[in-house]
mmCIF file of the N, C-alpha and C atoms, coordinates in Angstrom:
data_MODEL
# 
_entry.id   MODEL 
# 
loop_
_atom_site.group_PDB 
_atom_site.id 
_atom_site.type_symbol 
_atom_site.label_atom_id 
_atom_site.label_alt_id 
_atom_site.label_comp_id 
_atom_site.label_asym_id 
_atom_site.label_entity_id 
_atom_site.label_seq_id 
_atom_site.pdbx_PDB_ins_code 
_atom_site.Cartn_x 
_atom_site.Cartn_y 
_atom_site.Cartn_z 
_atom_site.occupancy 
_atom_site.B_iso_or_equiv 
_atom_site.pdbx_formal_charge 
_atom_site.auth_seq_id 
_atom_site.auth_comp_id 
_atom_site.auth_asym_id 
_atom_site.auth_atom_id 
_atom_site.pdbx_PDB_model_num 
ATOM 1   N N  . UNK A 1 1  ? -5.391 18.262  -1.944 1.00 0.00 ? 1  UNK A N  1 
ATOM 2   C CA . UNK A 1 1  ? -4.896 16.931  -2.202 1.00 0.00 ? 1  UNK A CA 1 
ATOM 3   C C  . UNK A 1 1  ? -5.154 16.007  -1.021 1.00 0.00 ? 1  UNK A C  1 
ATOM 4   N N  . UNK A 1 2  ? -5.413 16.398  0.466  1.00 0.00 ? 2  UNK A N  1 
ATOM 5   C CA . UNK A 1 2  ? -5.517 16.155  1.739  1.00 0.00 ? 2  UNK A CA 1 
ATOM 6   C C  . UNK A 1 2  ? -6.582 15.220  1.302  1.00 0.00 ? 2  UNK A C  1 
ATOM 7   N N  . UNK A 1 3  ? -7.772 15.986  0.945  1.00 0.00 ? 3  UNK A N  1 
ATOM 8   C CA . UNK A 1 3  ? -9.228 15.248  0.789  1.00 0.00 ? 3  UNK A CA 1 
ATOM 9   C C  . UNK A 1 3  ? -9.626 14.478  -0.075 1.00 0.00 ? 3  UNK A C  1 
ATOM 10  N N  . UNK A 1 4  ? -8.617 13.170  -0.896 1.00 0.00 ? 4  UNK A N  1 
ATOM 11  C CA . UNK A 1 4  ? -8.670 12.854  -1.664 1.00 0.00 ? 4  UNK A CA 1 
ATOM 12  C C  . UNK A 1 4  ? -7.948 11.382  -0.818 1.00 0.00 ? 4  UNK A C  1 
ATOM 13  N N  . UNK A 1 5  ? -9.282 10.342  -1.800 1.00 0.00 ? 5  UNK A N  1 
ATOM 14  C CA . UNK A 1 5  ? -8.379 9.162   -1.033 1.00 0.00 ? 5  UNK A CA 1 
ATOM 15  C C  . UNK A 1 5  ? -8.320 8.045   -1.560 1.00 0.00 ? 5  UNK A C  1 
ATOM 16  N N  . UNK A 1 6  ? -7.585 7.009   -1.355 1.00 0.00 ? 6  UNK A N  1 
ATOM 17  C CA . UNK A 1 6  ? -6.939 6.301   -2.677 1.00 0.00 ? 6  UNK A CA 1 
ATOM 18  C C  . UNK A 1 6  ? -7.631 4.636   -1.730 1.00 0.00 ? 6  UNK A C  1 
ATOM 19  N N  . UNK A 1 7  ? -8.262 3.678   -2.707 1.00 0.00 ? 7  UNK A N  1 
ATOM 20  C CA . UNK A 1 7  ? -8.314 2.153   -2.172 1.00 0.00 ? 7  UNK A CA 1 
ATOM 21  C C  . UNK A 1 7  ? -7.270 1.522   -2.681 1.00 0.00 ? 7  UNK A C  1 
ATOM 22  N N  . UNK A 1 8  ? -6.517 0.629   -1.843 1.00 0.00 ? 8  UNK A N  1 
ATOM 23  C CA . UNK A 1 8  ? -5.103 -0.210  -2.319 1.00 0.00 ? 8  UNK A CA 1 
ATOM 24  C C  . UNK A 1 8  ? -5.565 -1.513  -2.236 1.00 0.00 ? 8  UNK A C  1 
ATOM 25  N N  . UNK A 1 9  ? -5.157 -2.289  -3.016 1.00 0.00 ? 9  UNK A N  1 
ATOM 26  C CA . UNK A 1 9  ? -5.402 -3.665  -2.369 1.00 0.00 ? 9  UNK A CA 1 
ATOM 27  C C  . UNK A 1 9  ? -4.057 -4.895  -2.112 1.00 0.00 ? 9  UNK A C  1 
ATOM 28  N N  . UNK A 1 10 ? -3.903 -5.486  -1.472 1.00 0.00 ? 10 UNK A N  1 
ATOM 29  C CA . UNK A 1 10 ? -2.767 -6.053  -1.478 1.00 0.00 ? 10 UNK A CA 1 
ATOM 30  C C  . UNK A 1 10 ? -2.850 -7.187  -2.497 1.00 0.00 ? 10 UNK A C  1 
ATOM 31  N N  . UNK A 1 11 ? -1.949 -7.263  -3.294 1.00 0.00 ? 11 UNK A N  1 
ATOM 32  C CA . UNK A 1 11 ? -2.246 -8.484  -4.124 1.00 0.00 ? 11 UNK A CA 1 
ATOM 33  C C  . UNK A 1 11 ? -0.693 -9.624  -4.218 1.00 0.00 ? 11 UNK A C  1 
ATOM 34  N N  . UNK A 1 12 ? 0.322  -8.715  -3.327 1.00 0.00 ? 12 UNK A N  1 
ATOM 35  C CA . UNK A 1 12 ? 1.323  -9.900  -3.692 1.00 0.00 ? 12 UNK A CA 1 
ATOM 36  C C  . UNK A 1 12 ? 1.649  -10.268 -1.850 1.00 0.00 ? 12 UNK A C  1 
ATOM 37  N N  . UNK A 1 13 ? 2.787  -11.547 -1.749 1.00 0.00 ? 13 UNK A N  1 
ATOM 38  C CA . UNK A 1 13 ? 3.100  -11.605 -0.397 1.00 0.00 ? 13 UNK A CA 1 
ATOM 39  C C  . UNK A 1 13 ? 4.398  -10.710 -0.209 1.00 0.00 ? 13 UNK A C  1 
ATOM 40  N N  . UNK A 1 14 ? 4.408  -10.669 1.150  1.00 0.00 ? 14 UNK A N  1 
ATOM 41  C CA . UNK A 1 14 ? 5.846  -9.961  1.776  1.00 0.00 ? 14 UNK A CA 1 
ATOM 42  C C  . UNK A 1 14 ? 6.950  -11.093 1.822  1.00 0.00 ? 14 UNK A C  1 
ATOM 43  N N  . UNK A 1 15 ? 6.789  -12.458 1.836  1.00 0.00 ? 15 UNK A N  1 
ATOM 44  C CA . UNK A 1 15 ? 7.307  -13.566 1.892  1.00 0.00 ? 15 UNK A CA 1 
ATOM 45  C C  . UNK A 1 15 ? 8.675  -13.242 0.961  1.00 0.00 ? 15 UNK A C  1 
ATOM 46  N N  . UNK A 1 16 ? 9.587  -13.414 1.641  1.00 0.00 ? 16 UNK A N  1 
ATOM 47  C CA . UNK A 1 16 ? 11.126 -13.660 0.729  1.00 0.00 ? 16 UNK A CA 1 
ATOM 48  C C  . UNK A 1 16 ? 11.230 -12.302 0.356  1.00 0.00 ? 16 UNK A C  1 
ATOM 49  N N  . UNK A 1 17 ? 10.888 -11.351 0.886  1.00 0.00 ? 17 UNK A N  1 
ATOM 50  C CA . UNK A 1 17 ? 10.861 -9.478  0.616  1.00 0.00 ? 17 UNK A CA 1 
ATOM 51  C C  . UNK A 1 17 ? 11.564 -8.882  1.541  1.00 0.00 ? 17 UNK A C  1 
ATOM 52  N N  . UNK A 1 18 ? 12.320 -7.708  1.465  1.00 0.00 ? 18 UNK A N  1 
ATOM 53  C CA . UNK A 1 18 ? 13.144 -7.193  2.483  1.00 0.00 ? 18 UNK A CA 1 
ATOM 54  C C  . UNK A 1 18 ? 11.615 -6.931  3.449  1.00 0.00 ? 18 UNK A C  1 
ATOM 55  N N  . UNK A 1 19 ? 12.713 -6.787  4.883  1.00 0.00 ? 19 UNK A N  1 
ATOM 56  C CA . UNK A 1 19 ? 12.143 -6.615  6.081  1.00 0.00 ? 19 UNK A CA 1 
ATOM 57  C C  . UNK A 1 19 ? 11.520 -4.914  5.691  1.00 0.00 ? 19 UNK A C  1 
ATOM 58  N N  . UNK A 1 20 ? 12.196 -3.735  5.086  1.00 0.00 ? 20 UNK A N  1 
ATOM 59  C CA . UNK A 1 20 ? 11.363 -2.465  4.764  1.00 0.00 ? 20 UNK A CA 1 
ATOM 60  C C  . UNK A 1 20 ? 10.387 -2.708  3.976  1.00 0.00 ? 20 UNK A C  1 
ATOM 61  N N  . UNK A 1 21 ? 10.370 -3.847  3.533  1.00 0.00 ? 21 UNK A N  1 
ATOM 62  C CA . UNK A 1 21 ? 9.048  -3.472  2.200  1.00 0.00 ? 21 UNK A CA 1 
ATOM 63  C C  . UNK A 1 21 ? 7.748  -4.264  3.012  1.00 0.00 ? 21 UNK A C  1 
ATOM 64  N N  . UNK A 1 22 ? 8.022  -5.033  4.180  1.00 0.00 ? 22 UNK A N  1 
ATOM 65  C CA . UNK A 1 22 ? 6.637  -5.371  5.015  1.00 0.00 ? 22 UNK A CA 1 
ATOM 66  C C  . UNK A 1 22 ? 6.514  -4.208  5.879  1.00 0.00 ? 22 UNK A C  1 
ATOM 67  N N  . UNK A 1 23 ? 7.216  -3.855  6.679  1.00 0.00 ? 23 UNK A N  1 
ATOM 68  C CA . UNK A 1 23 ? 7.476  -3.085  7.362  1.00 0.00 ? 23 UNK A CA 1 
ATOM 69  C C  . UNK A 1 23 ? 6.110  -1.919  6.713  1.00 0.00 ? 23 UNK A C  1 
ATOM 70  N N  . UNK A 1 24 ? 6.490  -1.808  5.197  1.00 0.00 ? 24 UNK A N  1 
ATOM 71  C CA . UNK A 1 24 ? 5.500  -0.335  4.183  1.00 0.00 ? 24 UNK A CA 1 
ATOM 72  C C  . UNK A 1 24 ? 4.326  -1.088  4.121  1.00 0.00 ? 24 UNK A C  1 
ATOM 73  N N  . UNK A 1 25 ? 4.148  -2.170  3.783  1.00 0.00 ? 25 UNK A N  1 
ATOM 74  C CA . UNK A 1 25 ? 2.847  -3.187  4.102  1.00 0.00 ? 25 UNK A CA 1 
ATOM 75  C C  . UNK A 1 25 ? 2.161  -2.566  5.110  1.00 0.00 ? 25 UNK A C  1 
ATOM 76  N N  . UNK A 1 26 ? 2.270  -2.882  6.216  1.00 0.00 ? 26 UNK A N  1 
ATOM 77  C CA . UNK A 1 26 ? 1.700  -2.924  7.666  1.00 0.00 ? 26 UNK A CA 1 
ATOM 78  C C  . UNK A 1 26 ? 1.802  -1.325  7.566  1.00 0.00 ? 26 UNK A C  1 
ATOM 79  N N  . UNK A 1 27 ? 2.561  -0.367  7.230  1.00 0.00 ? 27 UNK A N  1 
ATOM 80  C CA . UNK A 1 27 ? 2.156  1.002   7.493  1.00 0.00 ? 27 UNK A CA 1 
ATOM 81  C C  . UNK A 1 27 ? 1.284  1.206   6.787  1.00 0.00 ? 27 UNK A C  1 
ATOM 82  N N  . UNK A 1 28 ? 0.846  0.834   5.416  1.00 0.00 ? 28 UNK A N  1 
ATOM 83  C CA . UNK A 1 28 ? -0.002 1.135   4.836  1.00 0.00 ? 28 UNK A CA 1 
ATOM 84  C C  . UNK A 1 28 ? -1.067 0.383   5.012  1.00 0.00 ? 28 UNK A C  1 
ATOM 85  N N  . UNK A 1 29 ? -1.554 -0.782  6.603  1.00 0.00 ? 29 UNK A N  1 
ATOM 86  C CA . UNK A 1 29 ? -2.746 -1.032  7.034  1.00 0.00 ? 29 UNK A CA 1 
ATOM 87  C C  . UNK A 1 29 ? -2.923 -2.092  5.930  1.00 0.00 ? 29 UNK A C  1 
ATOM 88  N N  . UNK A 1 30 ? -2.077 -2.828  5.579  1.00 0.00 ? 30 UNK A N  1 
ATOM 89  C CA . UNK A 1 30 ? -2.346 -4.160  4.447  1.00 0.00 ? 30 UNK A CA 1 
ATOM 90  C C  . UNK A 1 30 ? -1.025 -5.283  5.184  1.00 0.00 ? 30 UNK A C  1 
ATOM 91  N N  . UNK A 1 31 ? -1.748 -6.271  5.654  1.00 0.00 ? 31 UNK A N  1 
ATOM 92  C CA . UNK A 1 31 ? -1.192 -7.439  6.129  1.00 0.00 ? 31 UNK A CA 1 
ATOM 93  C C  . UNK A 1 31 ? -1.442 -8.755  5.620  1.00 0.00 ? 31 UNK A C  1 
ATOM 94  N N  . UNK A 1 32 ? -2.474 -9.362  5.336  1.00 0.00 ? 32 UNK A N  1 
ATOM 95  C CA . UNK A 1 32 ? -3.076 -10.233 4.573  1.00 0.00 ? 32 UNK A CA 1 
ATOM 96  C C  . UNK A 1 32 ? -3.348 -9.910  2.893  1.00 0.00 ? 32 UNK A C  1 
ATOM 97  N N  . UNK A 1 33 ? -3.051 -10.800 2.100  1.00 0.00 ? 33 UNK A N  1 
ATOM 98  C CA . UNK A 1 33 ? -3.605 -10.676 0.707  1.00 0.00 ? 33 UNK A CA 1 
ATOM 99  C C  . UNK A 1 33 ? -4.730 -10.381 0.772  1.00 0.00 ? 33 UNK A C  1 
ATOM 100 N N  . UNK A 1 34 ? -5.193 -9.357  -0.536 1.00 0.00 ? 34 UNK A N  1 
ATOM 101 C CA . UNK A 1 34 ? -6.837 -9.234  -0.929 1.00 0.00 ? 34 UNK A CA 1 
ATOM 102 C C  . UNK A 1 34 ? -7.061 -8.507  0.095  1.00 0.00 ? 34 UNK A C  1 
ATOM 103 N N  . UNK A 1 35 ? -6.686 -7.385  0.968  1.00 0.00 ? 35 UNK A N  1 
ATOM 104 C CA . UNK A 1 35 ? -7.200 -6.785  1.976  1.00 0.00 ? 35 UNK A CA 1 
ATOM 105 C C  . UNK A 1 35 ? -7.089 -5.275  1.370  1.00 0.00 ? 35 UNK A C  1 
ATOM 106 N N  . UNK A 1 36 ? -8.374 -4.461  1.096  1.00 0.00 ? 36 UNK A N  1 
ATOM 107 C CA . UNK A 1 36 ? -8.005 -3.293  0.497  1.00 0.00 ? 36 UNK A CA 1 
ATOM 108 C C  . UNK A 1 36 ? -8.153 -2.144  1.866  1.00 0.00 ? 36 UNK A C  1 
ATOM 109 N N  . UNK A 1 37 ? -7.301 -1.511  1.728  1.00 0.00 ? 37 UNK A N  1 
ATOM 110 C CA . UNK A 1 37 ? -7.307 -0.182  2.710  1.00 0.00 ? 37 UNK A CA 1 
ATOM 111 C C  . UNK A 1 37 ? -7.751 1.184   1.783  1.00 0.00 ? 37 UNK A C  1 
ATOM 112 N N  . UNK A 1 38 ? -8.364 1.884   2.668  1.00 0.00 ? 38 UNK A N  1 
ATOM 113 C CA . UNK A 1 38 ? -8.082 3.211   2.306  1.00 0.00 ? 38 UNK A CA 1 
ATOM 114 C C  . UNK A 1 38 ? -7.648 4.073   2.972  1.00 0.00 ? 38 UNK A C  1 
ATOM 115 N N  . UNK A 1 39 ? -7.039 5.418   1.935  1.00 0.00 ? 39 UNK A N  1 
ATOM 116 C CA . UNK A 1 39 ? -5.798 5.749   2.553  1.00 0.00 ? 39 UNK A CA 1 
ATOM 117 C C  . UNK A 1 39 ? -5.518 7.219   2.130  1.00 0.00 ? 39 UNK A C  1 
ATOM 118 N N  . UNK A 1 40 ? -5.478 8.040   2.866  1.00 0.00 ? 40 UNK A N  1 
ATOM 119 C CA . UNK A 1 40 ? -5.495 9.365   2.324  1.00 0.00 ? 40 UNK A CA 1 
ATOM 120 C C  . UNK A 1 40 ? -4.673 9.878   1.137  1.00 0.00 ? 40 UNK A C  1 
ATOM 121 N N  . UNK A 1 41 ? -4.709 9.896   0.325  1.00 0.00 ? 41 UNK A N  1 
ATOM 122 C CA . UNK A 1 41 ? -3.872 10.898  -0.988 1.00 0.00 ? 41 UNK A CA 1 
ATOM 123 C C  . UNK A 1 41 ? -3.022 12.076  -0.542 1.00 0.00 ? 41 UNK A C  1 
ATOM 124 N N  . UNK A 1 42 ? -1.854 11.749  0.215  1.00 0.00 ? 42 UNK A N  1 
ATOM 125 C CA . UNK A 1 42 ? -0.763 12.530  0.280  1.00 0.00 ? 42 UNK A CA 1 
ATOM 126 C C  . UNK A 1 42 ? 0.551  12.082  -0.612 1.00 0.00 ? 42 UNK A C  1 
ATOM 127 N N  . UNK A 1 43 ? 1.455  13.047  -0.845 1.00 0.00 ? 43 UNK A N  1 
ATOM 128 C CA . UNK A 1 43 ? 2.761  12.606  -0.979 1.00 0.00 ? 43 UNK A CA 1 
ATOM 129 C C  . UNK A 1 43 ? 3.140  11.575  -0.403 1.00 0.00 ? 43 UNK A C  1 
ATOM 130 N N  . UNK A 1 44 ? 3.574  11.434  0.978  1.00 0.00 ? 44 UNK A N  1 
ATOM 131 C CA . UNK A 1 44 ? 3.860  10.310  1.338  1.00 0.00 ? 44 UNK A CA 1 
ATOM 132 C C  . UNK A 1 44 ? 3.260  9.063   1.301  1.00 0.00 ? 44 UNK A C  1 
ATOM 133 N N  . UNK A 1 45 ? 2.130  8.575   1.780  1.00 0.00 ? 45 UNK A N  1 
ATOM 134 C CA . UNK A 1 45 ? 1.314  7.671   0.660  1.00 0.00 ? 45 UNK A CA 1 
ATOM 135 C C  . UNK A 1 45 ? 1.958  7.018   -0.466 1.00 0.00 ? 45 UNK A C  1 
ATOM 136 N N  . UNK A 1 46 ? 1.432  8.334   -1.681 1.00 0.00 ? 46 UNK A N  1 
ATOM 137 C CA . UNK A 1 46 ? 1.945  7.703   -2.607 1.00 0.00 ? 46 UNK A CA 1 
ATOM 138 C C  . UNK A 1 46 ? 3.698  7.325   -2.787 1.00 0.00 ? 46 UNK A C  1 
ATOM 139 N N  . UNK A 1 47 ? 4.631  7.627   -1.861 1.00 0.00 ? 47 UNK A N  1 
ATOM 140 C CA . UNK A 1 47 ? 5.787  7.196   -1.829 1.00 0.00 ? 47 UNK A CA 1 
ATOM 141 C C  . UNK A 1 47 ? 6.014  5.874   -1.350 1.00 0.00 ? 47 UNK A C  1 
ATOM 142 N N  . UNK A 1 48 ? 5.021  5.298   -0.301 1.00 0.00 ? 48 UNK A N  1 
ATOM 143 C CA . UNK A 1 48 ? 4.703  4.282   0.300  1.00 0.00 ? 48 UNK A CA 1 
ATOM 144 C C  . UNK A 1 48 ? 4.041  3.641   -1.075 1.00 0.00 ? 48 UNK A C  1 
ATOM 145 N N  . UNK A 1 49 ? 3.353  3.516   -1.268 1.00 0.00 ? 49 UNK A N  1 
ATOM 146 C CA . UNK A 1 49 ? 2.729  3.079   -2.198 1.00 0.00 ? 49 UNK A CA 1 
ATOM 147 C C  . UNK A 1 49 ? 4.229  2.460   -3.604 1.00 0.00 ? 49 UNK A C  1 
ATOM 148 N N  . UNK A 1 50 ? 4.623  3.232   -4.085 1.00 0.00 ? 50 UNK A N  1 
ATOM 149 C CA . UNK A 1 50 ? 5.863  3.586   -5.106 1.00 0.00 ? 50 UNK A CA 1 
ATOM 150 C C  . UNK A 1 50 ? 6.561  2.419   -4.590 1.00 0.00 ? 50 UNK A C  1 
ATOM 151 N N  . UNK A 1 51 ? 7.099  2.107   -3.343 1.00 0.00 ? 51 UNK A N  1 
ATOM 152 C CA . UNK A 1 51 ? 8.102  1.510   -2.407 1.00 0.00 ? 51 UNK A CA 1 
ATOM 153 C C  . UNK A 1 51 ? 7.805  -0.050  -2.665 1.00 0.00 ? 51 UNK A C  1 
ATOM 154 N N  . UNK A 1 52 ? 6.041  -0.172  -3.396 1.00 0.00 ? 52 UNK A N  1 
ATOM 155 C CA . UNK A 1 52 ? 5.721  -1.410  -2.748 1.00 0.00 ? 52 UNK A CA 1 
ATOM 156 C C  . UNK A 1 52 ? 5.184  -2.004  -3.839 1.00 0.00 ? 52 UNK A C  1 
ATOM 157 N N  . UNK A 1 53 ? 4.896  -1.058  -5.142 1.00 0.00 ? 53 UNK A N  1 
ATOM 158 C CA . UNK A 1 53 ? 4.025  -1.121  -6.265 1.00 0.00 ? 53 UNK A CA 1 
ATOM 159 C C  . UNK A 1 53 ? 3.715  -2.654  -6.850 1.00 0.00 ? 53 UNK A C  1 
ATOM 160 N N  . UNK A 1 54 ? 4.936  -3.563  -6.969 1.00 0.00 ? 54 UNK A N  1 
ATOM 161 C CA . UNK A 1 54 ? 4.938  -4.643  -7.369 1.00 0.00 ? 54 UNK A CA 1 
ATOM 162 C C  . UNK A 1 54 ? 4.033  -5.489  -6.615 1.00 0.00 ? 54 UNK A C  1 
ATOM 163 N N  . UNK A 1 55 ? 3.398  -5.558  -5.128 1.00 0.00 ? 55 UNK A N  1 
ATOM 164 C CA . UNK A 1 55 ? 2.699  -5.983  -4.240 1.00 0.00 ? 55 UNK A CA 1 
ATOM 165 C C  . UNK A 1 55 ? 1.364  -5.527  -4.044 1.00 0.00 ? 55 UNK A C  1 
ATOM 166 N N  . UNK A 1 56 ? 1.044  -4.218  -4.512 1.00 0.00 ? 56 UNK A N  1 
ATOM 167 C CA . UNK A 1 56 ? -0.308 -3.739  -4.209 1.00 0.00 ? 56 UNK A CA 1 
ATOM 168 C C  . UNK A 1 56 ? -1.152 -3.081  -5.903 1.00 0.00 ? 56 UNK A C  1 
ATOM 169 N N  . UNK A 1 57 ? -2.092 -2.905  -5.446 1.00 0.00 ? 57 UNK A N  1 
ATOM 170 C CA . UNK A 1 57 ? -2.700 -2.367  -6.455 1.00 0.00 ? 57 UNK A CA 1 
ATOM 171 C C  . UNK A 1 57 ? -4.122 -1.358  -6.549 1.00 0.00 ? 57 UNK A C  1 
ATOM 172 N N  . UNK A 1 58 ? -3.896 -0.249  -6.978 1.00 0.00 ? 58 UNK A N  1 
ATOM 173 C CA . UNK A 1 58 ? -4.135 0.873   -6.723 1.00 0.00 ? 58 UNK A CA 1 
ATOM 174 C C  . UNK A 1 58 ? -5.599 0.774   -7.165 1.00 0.00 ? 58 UNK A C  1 
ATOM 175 N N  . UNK A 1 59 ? -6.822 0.870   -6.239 1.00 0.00 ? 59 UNK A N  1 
ATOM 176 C CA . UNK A 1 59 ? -8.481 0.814   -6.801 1.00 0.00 ? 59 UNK A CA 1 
ATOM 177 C C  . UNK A 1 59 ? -8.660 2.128   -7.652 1.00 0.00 ? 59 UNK A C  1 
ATOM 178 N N  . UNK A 1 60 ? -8.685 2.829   -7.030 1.00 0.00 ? 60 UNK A N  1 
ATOM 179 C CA . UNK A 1 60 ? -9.324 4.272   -7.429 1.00 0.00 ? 60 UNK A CA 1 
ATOM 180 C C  . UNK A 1 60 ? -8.459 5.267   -7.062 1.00 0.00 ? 60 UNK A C  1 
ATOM 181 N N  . UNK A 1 61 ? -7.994 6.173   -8.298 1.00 0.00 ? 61 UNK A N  1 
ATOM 182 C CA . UNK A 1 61 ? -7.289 6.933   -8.152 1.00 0.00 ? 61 UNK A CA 1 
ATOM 183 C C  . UNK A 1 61 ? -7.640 8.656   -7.691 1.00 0.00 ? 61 UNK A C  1 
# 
């Protein structure tokens, strides 16, 4: 599952959002809109990911 890896893209703002849910932003290497990261396919990840779902959006699964 290690070697498996996921593109996110940010598509909403952190603006008017609790301080943890930028906080999961910036851990997950997405600060600016439209900025896609990639990101290893672990559990945690995708919990990060889960935390934030309404804001990002998942390229390739």
């Amino acid at each position: 599952m290690a070697d498996k890896t996921l593109r996110v893209e940010q598509i909403g703002s952190p603006i008017r959002r609790e301080a943890s849910q930028r906080a999961t932003l910036i851990g997950l290497k997405l600060n600016k809109l439209h900025r896609v990261a990639e990101l290893e396919d672990t559990p945690a990840v995708r919990g990060m990911i889960r935390k934030v779902h309404h804001l990002v959006r998942v390229l390739e699964a």
